[in-house]
N, C-alpha and C positions, 0 to 999 in steps of 0.2 A: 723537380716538381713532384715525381713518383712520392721522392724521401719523405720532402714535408707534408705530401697528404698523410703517408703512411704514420707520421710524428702526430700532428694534428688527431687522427683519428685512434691514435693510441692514449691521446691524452684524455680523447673524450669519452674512451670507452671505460680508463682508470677513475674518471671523475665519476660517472653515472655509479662504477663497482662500489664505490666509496660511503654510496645511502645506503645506511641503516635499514634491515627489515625489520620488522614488527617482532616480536615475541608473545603467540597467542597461549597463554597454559591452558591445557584442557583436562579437566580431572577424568579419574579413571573410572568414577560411577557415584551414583545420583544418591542422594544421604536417605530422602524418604521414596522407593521405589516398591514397599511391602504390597499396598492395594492394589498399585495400580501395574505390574509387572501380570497379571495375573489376566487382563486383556490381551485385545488383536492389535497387530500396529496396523498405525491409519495409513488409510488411502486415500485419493485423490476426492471418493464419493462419503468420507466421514460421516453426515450428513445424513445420509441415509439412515445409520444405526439408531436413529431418535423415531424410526418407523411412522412417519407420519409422509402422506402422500401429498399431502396441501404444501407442507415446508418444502418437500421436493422443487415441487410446482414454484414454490416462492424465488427459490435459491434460481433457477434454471431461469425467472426472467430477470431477476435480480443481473444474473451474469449476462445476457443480451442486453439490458435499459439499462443499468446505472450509470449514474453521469460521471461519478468518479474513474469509472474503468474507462469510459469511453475519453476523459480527459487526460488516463493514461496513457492510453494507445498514440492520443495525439502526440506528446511526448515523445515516445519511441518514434513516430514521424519525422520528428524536427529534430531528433539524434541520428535518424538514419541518414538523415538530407546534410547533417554536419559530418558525417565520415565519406559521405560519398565528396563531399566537395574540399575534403581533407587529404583524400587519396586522389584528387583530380593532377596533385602537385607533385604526383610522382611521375605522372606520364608529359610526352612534348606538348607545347604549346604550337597549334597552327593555323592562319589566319587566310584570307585572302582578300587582295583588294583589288578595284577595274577602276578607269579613272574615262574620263574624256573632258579635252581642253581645246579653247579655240582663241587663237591669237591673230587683231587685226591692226593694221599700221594704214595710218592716210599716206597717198602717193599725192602731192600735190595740193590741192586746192580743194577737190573731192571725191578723186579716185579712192578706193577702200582697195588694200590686196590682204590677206591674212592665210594663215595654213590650222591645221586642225589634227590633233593627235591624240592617239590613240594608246590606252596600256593598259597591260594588267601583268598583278603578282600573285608570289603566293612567300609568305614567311614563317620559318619553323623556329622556335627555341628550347633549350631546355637546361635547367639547373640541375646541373651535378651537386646530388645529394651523399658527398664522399663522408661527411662528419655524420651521417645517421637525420638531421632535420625534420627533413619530409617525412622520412619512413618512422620516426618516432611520435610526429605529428599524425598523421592518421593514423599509425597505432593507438593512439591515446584518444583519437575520438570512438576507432573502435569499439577499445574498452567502456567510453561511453551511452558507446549504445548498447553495448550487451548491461552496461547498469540500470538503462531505461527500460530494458528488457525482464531484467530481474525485479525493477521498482511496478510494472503489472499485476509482476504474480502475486509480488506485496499485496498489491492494492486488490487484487484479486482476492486473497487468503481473506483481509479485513473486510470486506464486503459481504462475502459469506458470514462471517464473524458475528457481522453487525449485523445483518436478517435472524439470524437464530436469534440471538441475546432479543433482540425486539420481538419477536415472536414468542419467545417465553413471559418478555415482562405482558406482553395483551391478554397471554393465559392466564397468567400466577395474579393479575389483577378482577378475571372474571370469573375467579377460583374466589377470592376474596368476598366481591363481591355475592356471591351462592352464599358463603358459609354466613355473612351478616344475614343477608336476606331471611333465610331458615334461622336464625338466634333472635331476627328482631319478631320472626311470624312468633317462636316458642316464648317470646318475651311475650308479647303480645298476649298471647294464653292465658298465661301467668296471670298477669295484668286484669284482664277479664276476672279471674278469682278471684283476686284482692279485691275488686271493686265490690263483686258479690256479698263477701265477707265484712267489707266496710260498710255495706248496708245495714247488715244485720246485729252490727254492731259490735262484733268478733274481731275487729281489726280497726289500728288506730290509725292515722294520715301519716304516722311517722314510715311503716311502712310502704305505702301506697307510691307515697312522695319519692323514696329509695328508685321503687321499680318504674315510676316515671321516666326517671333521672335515668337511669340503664338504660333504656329504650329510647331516649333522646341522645347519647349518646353512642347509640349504634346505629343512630339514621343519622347522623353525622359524620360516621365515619363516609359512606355512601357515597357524597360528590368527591372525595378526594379519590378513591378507588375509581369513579370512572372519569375525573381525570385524566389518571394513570394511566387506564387504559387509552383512552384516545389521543393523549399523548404518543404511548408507547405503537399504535397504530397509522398516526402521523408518521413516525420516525419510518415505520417499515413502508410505506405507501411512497415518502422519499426516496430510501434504496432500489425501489423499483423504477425509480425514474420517473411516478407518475406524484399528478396532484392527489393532495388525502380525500378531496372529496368524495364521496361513492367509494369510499374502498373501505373493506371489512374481508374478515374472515370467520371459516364456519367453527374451527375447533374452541371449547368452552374450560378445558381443564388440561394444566401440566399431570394428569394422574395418566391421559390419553398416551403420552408417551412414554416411551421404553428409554431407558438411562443408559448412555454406551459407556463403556469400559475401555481405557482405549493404555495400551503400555509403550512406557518411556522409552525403552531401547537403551543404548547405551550412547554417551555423551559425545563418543568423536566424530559421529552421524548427523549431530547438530547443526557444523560445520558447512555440511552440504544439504541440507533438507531446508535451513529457514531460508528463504529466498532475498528478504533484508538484508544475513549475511555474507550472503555471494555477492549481494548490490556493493555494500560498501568495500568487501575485496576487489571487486571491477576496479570502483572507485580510487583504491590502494595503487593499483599496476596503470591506470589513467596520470594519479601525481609522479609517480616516477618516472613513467615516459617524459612526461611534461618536464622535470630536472632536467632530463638529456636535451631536450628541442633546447630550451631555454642556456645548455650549456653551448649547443651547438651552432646558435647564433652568435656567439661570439670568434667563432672561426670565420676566414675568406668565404667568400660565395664565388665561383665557376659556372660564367653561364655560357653555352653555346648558341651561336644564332645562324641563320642559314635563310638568303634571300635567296630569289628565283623570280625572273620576270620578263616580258617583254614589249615594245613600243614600237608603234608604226602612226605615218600618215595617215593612212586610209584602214578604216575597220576590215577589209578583207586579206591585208597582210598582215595582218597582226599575228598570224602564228605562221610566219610563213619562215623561212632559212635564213639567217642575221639577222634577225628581231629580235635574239633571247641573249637574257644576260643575268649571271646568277653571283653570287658572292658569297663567303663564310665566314666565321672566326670565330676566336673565344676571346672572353673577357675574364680579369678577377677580379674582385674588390672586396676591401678590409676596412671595417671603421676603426678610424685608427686614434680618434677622443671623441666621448659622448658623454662625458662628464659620470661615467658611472652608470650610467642606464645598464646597457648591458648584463653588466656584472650585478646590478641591484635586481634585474630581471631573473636570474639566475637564483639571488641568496632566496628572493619571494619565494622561487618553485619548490626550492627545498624547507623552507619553512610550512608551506602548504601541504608537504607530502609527509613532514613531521605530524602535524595537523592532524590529516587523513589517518594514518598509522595509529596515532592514539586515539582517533572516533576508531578504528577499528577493533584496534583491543579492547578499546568500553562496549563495543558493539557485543563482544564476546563474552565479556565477562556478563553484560547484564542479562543476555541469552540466557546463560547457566541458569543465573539468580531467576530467569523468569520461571526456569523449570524446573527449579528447586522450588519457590512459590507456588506455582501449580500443583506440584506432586502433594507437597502438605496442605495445601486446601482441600486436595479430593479426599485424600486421607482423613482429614479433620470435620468435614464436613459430610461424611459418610457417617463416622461415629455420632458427631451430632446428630443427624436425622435418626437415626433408627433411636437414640435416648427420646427426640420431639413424636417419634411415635410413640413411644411406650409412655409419655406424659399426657400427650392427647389421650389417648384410648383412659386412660387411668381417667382422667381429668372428667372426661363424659361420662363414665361411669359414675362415678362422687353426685353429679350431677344431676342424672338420671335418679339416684338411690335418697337424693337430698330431696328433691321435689316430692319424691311417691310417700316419701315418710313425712314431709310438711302435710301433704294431705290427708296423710294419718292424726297428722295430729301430732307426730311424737319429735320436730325438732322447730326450732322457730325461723320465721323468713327468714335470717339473716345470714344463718345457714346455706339457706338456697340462695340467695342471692351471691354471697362467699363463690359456690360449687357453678354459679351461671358465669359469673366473670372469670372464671379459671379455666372455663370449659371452653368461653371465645377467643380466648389468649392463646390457649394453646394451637386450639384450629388454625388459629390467625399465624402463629408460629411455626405450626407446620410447614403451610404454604410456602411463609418466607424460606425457611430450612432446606423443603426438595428446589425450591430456587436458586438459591445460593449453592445447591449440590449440583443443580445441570449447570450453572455458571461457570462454577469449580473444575468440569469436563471442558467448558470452553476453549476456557482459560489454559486447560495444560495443553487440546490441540493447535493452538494461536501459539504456544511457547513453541512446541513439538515442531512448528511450520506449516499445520493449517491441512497436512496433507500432499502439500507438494512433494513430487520424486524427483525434485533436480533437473529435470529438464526444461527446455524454453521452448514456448512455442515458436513460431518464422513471425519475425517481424508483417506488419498489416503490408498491402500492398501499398507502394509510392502514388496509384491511382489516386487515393486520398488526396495527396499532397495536390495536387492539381483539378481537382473537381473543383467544378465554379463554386464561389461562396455565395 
């Protein structure tokens, strides 16, 4: 019996040897790393470095209320509750039962006589897990649950993610809005002149008409920007977990904040910082476990069992000296045709763990590419901004110098009008530009992993699991 466990369990350890790992390449360094190498590396409180006290405030109840996080945690609940009841199959099985019975027989015509008996047991089992089963079975849900574990801090990293991007788009929208406001007052102005002019018979309708047209065109931009914004104020009033009603914020301009810097680090630190990719590595050592369970149901099962019990007439002898009676033994059993199930059970695990292996390698690779992506955005989007300032400022100026000299006399509206729409373009461009630049940070710390250091918090407590619904 020894040999052929020792056969059996050598076959299964050769079969399990026989999957494939993965092959993750990891480059030796990041192609555009010039700007941004020149930052702090992130921490846990990233966040902070955009120095605004309100986003703080946002982020900290964001991370107590959002519903997402809190539907991850439940998650982790109902992964903690599958390994605990995964590992239950490693320990014996023990039961106990009492009985009482009463047996009556007619003597006669209508005498009644009968007796009345009494018992109780107690019964142990347990299955010899010699081919690995059990112990590769909560292994694997284990691993499961430190995935649901890693799938929080996911959801944790993109929550934060998603509070800042919406808190910038409620700025960069009320930032717009200022800059029309003040181009439709200075139109406005304008506007007032011409009309004076057109009195006096200085000026024809063809211009007039122009700068109507401009200023009706910049009161129309107006509903779509606040839109945007109460849109973009919806989305963050969701991540808080509350309804948008009554919810606003005091700050008015992306200028308010400070732009952080933040550096890539070097590439094989990836590996253990995005918290996605340790998920789906769980995930990896979860399918391969599952190969062996799956290989090692097709070996005998060995179960142990062990009664114990005793019976009496009368409830008060029932544990008395010859009332007890116990038994033992083992059993084995082999499915010995199932038409293939088995062995189809088996070919599934390993195609499932093929599967997993190449989401994990895509996992990896697209990692890179995200922070490759990132890194040339901030780079790209840094030099563009500082050219949208130098256009702006140029642009107002043109603008400023167009209008003083119209009312010299010395060039025509058309002039000004030319120097009025290149001076709200660009304004308007700016905006979008330092937007697209704190995005472009987002984005490389969301690649980067959001700030996480690799560690997991303790799973919530199982209280949960059992509080009333």
């Amino acid at each position: 019996m020894r040999r052929s466990a020792s056969l059996f369990a050598a076959l299964a350890l050769s079969a399990c040897a026989s999957v494939p790992s993965p092959n993750a390449p990891v480059p030796e360094a990041y192609l555009a790393t010039a700007t941004a190498e020149s930052g702090a590396p992130l921490d846990a409180l990233w966040w902070r470095r955009f120095e605004s006290s309100e986003l703080n405030q946002l982020i900290t109840q964001a991370i107590q209320s959002n519903l997402d996080l809190k539907i991850a945690t439940a998650r982790v609940l109902q992964s903690e509750a599958s390994a605990r009841s995964a590992g239950a199959a490693l320990l014996p099985s023990v039961g106990a039962s009492g009985g009482v019975s009463r047996n009556e027989r007619q003597n006669g015509t209508s005498d009644f006589s009968g007796s009345t008996g009494y018992s109780a047991g107690i019964q142990a089992s347990y299955q010899l897990d010699l081919f690995g089963e059990a112990r590769n079975s909560a292994a694997s849900a284990g691993k499961r649950l430190e995935a649901s574990l890693y799938d929080r801090e996911t959801a944790t990293v993109t929550v934060i993610s998603n509070v800042v991007t919406a808190y910038l788009q409620v700025l960069a929208a009320r930032e717009r809005q200022r800059i029309t406001t003040e181009r439709l007052n200075n139109a406005t102005t304008i506007l007032r002149l011409l009309e004076t002019q057109r009195r006096v018979g200085t000026l024809s309708e063809l211009e007039l008409s122009q700068q109507r047209a401009a200023i009706a065109n910049q009161r129309a931009a107006l509903p779509a920007l606040r839109l945007a914004e109460r849109q973009a104020l919806n989305s963050l009033a969701v991540l808080m977990g509350r309804n948008p009603q009554g919810f606003d914020i005091t700050a008015r301009s992306l200028s308010d904040l400070a732009l952080p810097v933040v550096a890539s680090g070097i590439p094989s630190t990836l590996l253990v910082r995005r918290p996605d990719l340790r998920q789906a590595e769980a995930n990896l050592v979860a399918a391969k476990l599952d190969v062996s369970v799956a290989r090692a149901a097709r070996f005998p099962g060995i179960q142990l069992t062990a009664n114990g019990g005793t019976a009496s007439a009368a409830l008060s002898g029932l544990f008395q000296t010859g009332t007890f009676a116990y038994s033992y033994g083992a059993s084995i059993a082999q499915t010995l045709f199932a038409g293939g199930r088995l062995k189809a059970q088996e070919q599934g695990a390993r195609a499932r763990y093929r599967e997993t292996a190449a989401n994990y390698e895509k996992a990896i690779i697209n990692a890179f590419s995200d922070v490759e992506d990132a890194l040339t955005a901030v780079n790209e989007y840094g030099q563009q901004y500082d050219l949208a300032v130098e256009a702006a400022t140029q642009a107002d100026l043109a603008y400023r110098l167009a209008e003083l000299r119209y009312r010299n006399g010395v060039v025509d509206f058309q002039t000004v009008l030319n120097a009025q729409n290149s001076a709200f373009s660009s304004q308007e461009g700016l905006v979008q530009n330092r937007l697209s630049r704190f995005n472009a940070v987002i984005g490389l710390t969301l690649a980067l992993g959001g700030g996480w250091d690799g560690t997991l918090a303790d799973a919530p407590p199982m209280s949960g699991v059992y509080a009333p619904l």
